[in-house]
C-alpha positions in Angstrom: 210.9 116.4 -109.8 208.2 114.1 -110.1 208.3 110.3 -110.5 207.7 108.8 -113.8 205.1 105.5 -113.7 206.7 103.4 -116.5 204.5 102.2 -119.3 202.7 100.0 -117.4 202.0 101.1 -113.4 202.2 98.6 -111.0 203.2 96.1 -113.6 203.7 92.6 -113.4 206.0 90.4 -115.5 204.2 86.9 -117.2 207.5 84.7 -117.3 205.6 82.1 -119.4 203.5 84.5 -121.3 206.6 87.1 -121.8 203.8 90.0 -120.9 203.7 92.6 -118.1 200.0 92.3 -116.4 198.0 94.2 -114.8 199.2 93.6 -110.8 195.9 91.6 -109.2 194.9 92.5 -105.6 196.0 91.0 -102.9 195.2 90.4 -99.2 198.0 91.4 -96.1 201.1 89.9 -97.7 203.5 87.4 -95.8 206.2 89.2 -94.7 209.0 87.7 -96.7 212.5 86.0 -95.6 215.6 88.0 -94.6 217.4 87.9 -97.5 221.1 87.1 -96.8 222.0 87.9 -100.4 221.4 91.2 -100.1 223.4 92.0 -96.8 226.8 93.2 -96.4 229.3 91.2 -94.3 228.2 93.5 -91.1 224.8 93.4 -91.5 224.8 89.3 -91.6 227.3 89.3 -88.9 224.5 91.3 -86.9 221.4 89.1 -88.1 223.4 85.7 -87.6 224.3 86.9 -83.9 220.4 88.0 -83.6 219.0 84.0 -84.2 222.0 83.2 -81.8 224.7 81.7 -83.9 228.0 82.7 -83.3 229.9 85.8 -85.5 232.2 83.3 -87.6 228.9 82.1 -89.5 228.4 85.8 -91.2 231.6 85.1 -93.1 231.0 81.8 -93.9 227.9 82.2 -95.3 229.2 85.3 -97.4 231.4 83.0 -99.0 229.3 80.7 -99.9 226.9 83.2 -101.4 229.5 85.1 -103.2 232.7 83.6 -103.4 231.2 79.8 -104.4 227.8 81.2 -105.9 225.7 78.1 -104.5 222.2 78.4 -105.5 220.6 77.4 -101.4 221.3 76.4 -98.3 221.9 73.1 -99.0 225.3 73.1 -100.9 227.1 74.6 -98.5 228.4 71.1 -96.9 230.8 72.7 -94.5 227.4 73.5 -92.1 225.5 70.9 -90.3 222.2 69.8 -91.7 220.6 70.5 -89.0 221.6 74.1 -89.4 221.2 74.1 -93.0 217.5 73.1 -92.8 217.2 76.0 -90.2 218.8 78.7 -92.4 216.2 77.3 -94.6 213.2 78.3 -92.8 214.9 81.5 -91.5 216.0 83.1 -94.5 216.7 82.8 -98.5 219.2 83.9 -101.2 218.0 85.6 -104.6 219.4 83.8 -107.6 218.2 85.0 -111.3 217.4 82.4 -114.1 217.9 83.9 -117.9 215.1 84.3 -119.8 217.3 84.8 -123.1 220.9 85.3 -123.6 221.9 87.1 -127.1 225.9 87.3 -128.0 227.6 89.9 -130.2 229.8 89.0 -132.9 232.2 90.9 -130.8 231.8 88.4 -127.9 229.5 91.2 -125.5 226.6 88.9 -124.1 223.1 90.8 -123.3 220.7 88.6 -120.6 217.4 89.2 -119.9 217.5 87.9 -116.3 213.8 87.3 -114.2 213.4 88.9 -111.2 212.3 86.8 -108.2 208.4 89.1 -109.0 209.1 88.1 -112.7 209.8 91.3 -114.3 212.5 91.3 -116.4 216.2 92.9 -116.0 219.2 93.0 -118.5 222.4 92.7 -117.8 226.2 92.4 -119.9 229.6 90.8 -120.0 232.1 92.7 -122.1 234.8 90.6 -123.2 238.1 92.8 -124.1 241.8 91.5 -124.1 242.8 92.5 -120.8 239.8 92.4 -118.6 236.1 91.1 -118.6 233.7 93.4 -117.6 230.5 93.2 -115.4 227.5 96.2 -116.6 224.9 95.9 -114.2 221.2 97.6 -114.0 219.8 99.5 -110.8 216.6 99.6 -111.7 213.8 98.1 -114.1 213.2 101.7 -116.1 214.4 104.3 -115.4 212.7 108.0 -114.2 215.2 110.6 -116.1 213.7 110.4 -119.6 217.0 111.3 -121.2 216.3 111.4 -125.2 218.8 108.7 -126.5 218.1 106.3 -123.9 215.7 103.2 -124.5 215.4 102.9 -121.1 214.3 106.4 -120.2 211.6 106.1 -122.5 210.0 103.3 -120.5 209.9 105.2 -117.1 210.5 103.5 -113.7 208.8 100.0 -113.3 210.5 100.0 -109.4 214.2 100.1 -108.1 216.2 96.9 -107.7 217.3 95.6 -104.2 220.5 95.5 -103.1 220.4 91.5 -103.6 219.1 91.5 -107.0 221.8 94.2 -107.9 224.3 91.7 -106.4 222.5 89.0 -108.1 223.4 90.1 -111.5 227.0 90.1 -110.8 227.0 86.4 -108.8 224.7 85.2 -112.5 227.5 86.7 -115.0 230.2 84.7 -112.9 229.1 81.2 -112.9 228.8 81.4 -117.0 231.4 79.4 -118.8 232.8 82.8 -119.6 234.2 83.4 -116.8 235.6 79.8 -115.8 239.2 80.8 -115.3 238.5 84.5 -116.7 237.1 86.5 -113.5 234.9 89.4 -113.7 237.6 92.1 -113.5 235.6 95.8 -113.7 231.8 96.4 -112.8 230.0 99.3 -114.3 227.1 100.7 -112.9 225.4 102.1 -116.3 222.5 99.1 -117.0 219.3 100.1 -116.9 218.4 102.9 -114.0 219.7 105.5 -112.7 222.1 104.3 -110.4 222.4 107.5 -107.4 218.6 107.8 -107.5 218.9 104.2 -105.4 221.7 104.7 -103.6 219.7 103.2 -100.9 220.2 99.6 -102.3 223.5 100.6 -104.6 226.0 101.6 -101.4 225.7 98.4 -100.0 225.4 96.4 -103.3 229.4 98.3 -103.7 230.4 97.0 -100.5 229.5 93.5 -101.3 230.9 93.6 -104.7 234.4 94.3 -103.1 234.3 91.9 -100.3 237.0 90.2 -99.6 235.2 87.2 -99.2 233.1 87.3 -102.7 233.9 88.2 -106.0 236.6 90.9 -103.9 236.8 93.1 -107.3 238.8 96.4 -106.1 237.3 99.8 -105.8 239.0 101.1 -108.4 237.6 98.8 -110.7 233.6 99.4 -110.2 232.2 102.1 -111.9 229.2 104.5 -110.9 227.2 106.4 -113.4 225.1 109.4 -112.9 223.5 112.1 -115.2 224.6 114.4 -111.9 222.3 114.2 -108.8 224.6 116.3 -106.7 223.8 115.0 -103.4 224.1 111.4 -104.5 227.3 112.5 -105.4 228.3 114.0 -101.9 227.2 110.8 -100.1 229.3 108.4 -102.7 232.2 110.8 -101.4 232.3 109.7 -98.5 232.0 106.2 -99.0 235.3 104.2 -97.8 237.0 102.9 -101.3 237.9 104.6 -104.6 235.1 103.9 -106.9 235.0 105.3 -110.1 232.7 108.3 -111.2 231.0 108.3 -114.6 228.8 111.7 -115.7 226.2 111.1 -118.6 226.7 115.0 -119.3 225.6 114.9 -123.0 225.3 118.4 -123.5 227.1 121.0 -121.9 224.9 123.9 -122.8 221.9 124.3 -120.4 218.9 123.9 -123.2 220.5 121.3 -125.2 221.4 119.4 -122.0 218.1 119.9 -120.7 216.3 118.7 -124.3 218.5 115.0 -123.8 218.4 114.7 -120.0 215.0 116.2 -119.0 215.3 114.1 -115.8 218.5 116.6 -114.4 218.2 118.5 -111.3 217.5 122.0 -112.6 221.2 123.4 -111.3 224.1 125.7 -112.5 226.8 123.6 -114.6 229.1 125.4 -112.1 227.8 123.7 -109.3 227.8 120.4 -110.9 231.3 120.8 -112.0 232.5 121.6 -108.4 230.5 118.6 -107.1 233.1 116.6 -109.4 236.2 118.2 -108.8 235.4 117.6 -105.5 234.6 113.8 -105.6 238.1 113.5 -107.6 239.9 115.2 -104.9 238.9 113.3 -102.1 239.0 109.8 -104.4 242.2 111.2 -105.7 241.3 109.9 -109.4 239.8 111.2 -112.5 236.3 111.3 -113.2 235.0 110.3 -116.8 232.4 112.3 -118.3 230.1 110.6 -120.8 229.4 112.7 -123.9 226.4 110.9 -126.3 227.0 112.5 -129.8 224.1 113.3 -131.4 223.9 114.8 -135.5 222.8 118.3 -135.2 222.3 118.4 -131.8 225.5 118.5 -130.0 228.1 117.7 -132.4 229.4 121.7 -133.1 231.7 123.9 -132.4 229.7 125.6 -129.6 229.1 122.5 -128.1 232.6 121.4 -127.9 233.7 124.5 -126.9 231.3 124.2 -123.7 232.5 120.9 -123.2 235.9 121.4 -123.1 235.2 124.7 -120.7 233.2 122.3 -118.5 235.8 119.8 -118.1 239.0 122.6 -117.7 238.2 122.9 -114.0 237.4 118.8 -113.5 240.3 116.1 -113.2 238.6 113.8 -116.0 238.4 112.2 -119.2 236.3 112.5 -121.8 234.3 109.3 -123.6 233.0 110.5 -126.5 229.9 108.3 -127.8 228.6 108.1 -130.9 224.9 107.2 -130.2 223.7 103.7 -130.3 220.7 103.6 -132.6 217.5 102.7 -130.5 214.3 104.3 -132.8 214.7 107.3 -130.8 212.6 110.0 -132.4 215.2 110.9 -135.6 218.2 111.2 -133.5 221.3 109.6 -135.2 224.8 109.5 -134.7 227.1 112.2 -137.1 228.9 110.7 -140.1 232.4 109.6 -139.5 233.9 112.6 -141.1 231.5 115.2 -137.9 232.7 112.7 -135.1 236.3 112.7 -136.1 236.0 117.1 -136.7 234.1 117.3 -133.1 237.6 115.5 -132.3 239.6 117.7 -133.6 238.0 120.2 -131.8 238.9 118.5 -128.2 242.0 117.3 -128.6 244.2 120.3 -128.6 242.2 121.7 -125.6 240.9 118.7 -123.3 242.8 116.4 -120.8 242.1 113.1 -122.2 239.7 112.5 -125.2 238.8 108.7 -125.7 236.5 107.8 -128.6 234.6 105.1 -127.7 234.0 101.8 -129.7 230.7 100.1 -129.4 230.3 96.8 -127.6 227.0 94.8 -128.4 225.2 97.3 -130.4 223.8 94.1 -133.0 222.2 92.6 -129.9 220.6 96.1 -128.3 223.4 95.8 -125.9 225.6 98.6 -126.3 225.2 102.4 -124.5 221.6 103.3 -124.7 220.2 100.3 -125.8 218.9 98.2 -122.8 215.3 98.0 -122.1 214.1 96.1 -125.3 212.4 93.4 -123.3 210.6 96.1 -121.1 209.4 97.4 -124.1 208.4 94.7 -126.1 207.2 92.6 -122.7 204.7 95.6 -122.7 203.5 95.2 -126.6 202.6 91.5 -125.7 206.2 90.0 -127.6 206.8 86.3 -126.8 210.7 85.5 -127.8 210.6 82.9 -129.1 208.6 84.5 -132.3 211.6 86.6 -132.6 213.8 86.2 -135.5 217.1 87.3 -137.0 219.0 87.7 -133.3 221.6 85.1 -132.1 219.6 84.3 -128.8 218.7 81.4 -127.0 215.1 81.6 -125.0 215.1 79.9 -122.1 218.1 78.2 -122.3 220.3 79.2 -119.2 223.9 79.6 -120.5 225.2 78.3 -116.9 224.1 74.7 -117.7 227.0 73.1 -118.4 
């Protein structure tokens, strides 16, 4: 499967202009700092022993990073100057600043987050009564193309390092929102495509449920997939119970192949086994995300497939109405198709949960992030935007 380029190859993001530009030519870049942000608690114990410090610093410095969230080297008064100027020199931590901020009526917040190269990344705290929940992006873009996706229609800018994952998550905590509230859950379903990084998205997991940082359980962070198999077989043996989400969408070959182009061309069989297997070894459910799309998936043949897909998978079943996002005519059914494709599961499937949107008036909701990769590439400036609750600029951590 080839690699999509994204709107703009090679693109770089104007912070002040709000533009992506062409990338200019450089010479032989610096090589850049070790970035301690980005390392698990093993991997800083081994670079802190390598500049000759002794083992207790790794943990010390992981708390600092990502249990007290300082912003550099110099807040963390329980280290000597001396050493703090050295740390300095010798390495650096990613922090994001917000570019805008927009808030739901239901109290789901959507950022727009600047990468330390200036492209732009989104990012959302969901409020709900018992828990506050963390959605993160893995990428800027994403390659899989699926139909209903705003996202996928941008293609793949670049994947995100493990830090600026991490970053994302270490942002959302120091808002006011979470002062006395803590980040609970963590889903993996931002923008990207989270097992075709796995390279930077294992050990952004591993930091996430440090003990020593925001120490959020397993069981709480969410991965999502549309089903790269082998992705799959490597999360399986990861230590921890993470959760597994598949954006299945269609559970008929063509019509899953018309809204996920970007799946590995493989038997639903196979896929299917991949899951039951992940939710044998993790000993919990898998959740399989099911977009529902008017005259596309939404009828009896479709929910009949769906529910013979899911009979041999330990799983639930999150049925999405789709999010509108100018998507070529798609649109979700009318209330009284969504509640008969119900009908249809119910009597038949595990566990059928009808999901309620969460930020869908500020582009924040399933399917909906990418508006400022797409309107960064039309030339849009925010603050000539009008009719969204947003504030440009204006970091909501400021207190």
């Amino acid at each position: 499967m080839s690699r999509k380029s994204g709107l703009v190859p090679r693109a770089q993001y104007d912070p002040e202009e709000k533009t992506l530009l062409p990338e200019p030519e450089h010479g032989v870049k610096e090589r850049p700092l070790p970035d301690l942000s980005g390392m698990t608690l093993a991997a800083l114990s081994d670079w802190v022993t390598s500049i000759g410090l002794p083992p207790f610093r790794a943990g010390q410095l992981f708390r600092w990073i990502h249990g007290r969230l300082v912003k550099g080297f110099d807040e963390m008064t329980d280290i000597s100057k001396s050493l703090r100027g050295r740390l300095s020199e010798e390495a650096r931590i990613t922090r994001l600043q917000s570019l805008e901020t927009h808030r739901s009526e239901d109290g789901t917040l959507r950022a727009v987050l600047a990468l330390p190269d200036g492209l732009p990344v989104e990012t959302v705290l969901i409020p709900e009564p018992r828990r506050l929940t963390a959605c993160l992006s893995t990428q800027v873009g994403c390659r899989m193309g699926c139909a209903f996706c705003q996202t996928g229609r941008l293609g793949l800018l670049r994947d995100l390092s493990t830090s600026e994952i991490v970053a994302q998550l270490d942002w959302l905590r120091g808002l006011p929102d979470c002062a006395g509230n803590r980040v609970s859950n963590v889903v993996l379903m931002g923008m990207g495509e989270p097992l075709d990084n796995r390279g930077q998205v294992f050990p952004a997991l591993e930091i996430i449920t440090g003990d020593l940082g925001a120490s959020i359980a397993s069981r709480r962070v969410t991965v999502s997939t549309i089903g790269l198999t082998d992705g799959i077989a490597e999360m399986e043996g990861l230590p921890g119970q993470y959760g597994l989400a598949l954006s299945l969408h269609g559970a008929l070959p063509e019509t899953r192949a018309r809204l996920v182009p970007g799946a590995p061309e493989q038997d639903l069989d196979v896929l299917a086994a991949s899951l039951a297997s992940y939710a044998r070894v993790k000993r919990r459910r898998v959740t399989i995300e099911y977009c529902l799309i008017e005259g596309v998936n939404d009828d009896r043949e479709h929910a009949d497939a769906l529910a013979a897909f899911t009979g041999r998978i330990p799983c639930k079943i999150n049925v999405i109405p789709l999010n509108p996002v100018g998507t070529g005519g798609l649109r979700p059914p009318a209330k009284e198709g969504i509640e008969r494709f119900l009908e249809w599961l119910y009597p038949v499937c595990q566990a059928v949960i009808l999901r309620k949107p969460r930020g869908r008036d500020i582009q924040g909701a399933c399917g909906q992030l990418g508006t400022s990769l797409l309107l960064a590439s039309r030339g849009y400036a925010p603050e000539r935007a009008s009719g969204s609750q947003a504030q440009h600029g204006a970091d909501p951590q400021a207190r």
